[in-house]
C-alpha positions as CSV (number, residue, x, y, z in Angstrom):
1,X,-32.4,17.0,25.4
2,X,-32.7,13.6,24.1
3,X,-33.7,14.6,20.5
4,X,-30.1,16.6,20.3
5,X,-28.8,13.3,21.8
6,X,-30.1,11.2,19.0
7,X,-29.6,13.9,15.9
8,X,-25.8,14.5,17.5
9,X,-25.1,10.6,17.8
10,X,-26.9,10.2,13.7
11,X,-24.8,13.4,12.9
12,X,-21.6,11.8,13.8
13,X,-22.3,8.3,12.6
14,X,-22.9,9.3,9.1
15,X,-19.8,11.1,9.1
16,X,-17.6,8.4,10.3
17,X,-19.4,6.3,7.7
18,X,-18.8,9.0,5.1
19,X,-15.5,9.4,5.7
20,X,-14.9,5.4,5.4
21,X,-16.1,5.7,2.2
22,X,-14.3,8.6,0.6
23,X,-10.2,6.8,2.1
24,X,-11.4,4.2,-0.3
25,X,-12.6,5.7,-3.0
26,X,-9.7,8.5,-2.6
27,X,-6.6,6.3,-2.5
28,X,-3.3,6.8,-4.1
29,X,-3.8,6.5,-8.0
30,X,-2.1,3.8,-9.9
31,X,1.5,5.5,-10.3
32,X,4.4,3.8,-12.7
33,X,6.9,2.6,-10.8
34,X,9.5,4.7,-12.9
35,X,8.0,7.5,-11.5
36,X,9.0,7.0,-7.3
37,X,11.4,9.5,-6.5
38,X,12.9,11.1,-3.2
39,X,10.2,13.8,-3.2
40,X,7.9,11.0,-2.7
41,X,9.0,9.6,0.5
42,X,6.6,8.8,3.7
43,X,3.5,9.7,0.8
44,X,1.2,6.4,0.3
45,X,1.5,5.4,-3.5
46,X,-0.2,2.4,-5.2
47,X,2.0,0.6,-7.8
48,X,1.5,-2.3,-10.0
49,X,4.2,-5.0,-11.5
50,X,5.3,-8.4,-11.4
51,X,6.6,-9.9,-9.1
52,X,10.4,-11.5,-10.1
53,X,11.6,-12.4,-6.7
54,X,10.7,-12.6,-3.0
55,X,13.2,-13.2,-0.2
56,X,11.6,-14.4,3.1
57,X,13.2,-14.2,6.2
58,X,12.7,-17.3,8.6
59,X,13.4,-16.0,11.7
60,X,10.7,-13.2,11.6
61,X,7.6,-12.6,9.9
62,X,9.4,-10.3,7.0
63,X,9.5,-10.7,3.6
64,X,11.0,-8.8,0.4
65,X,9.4,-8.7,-2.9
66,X,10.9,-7.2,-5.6
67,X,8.2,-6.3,-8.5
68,X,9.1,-4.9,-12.1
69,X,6.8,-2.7,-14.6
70,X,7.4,-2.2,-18.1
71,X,9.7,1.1,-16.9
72,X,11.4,0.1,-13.4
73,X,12.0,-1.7,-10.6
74,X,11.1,-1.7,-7.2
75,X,11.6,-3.6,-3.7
76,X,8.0,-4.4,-1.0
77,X,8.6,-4.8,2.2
78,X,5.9,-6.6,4.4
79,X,5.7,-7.4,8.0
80,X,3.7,-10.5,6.9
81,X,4.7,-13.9,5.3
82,X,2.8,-14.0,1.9
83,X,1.8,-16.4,-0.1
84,X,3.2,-15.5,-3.9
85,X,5.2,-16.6,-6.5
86,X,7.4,-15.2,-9.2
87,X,5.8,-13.9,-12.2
88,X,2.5,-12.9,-10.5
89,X,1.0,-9.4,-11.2
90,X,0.1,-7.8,-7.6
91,X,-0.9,-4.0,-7.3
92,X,0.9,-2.6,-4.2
93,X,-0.6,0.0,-1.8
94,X,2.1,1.6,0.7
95,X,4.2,4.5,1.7
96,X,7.5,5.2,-0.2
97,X,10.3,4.8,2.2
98,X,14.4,4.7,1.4
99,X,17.0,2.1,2.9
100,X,20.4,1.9,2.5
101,X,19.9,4.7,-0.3
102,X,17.3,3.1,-2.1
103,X,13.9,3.8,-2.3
104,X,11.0,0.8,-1.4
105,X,7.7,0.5,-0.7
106,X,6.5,-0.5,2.8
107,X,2.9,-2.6,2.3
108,X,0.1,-1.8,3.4
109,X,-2.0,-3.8,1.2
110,X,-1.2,-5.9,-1.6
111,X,-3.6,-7.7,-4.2
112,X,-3.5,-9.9,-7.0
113,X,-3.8,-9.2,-10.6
């Protein structure tokens, strides 16, 4: 009874540690940002631009950056105050989401060039 014990408790951490592995290395691929389009709302997407300008909001922790590629524009929302500038190349990961019509990305992670 406690062998089964010990192979269930292995069993089970290997495949929490497995599965771990395979979110990251099975992500959203890099997408152009031309490319977001209605059929692509609430799916996780990972984009990649420059950043051209970020409105903060004072009175909460939320923050707007709009990023540009070569082919489009786009607006990043985040729940979090972040430290950027204009002109920085970040790669967005985060769920495609529309507001007032347009479509944005809602962060989930966001990392410098």
């Amino acid at each position: 009874m406690e062998n089964l014990f010990k192979i269930s408790l292995i069993i089970s951490l290997t495949g929490i540690f497995l599965l771990l592995i395979l979110s990251n290395i099975l992500g959203p691929k890099l997408i152009s940002i031309e490319k977001i389009r209605n059929e692509f709302i609430d799916q996780k997407v990972k984009v990649q631009g420059e950043i051209f300008n970020i409105r903060t909001y004072e009175d909460s922790d939320f923050q707007v950056i709009s990023i540009k590629d070569n082919k489009g524009k786009v607006d990043i929302t985040t729940d979090k105050i972040l430290n950027l500038t204009n002109n920085q190349e970040i790669i967005v990961v985060g769920r495609i989401q529309e507001y007032k019509e347009f479509l944005q990305i809602r962060a989930d992670k966001v990392y410098l060039e």
